[in-house]
C-alpha distance (Angstrom), angle and dihedral (degrees) to the residues before:
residue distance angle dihedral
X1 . . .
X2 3.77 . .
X3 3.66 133.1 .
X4 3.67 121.8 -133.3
X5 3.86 119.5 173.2
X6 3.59 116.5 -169.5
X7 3.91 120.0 -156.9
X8 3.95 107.1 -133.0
X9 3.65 102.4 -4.3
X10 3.89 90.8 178.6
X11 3.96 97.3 63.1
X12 2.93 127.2 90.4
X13 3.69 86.8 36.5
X14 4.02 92.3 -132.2
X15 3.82 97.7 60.4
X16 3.82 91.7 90.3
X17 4.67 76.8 82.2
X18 4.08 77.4 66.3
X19 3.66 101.3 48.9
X20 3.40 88.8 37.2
X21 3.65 98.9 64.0
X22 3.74 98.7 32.3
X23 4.46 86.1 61.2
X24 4.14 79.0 44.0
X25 3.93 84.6 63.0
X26 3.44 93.8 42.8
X27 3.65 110.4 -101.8
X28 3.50 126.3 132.7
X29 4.10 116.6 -108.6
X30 3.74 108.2 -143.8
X31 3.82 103.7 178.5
X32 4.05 126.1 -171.4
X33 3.61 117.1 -170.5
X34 3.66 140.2 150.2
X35 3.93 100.8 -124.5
X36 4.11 114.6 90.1
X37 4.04 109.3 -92.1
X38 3.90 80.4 -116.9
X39 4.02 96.3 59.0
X40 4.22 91.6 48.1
X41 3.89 102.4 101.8
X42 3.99 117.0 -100.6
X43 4.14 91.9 -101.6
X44 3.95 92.7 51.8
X45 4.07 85.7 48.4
X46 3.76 88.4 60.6
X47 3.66 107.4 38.5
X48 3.80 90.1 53.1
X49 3.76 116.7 79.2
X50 4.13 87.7 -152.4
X51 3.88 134.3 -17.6
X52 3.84 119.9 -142.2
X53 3.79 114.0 -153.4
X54 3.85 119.9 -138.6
X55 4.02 125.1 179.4
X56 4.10 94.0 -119.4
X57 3.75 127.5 -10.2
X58 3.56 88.4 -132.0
X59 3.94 88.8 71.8
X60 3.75 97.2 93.4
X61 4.32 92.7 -168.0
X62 3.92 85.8 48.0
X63 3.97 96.1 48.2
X64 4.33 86.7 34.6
X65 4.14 89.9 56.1
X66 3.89 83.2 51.5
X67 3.44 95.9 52.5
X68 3.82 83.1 48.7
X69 3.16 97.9 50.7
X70 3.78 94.1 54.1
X71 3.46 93.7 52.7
X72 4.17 100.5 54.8
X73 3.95 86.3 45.7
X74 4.09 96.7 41.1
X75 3.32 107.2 22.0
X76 4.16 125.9 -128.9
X77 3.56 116.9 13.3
X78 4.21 107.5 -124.5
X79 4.02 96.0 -177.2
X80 3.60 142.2 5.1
C-alpha cells in the first residue's frame, strides 16, 4: 500500500474530498497538523488513516519526527 501524508489536512475545511478519495484508491492518509485530532471535522477524521499532532508546522524537527514516525510504523513514504 502507499503512503501519502498530507500537511494540514483540516484547512481548508473542504480538503477532507482529497483525502477522501486518495483512501478510496487505496492509499494510506497520514495527516500532520497542528489542530487537536478532536477539533479536525468528522469527514477529515475518517479519510485519514492517523493524524500526528505537532505544536506549529513551522517547527521543521517537530513536523521531521512526524514524518519519522510515519515511516517506522507505515513503511516508505510514496507522497508528501
Amino acid at each position: 500500500m502507499k503512503n501519502f501524508i498530507f500537511i494540514s489536512p483540516n484547512f481548508p475545511e473542504n480538503y477532507w474530498h482529497f483525502c477522501r478519495e486518495l483512501k478510496n484508491n487505496g492509499l494510506n492518509v497520514l495527516g500532520i497538523g497542528d489542530a487537536s485530532y478532536e477539533s479536525l471535522p468528522f469527514y477529515t477524521k475518517i479519510a485519514l488513516t492517523e493524524y500526528y499532532r505537532v505544536s506549529g508546522l513551522e517547527d521543521y524537527e517537530e513536523v521531521y519526527r512526524a514524518c519519522a514516525y510515519f515511516v517506522f510504523k507505515h513503511g516508505h513514504i510514496d507522497w508528501l
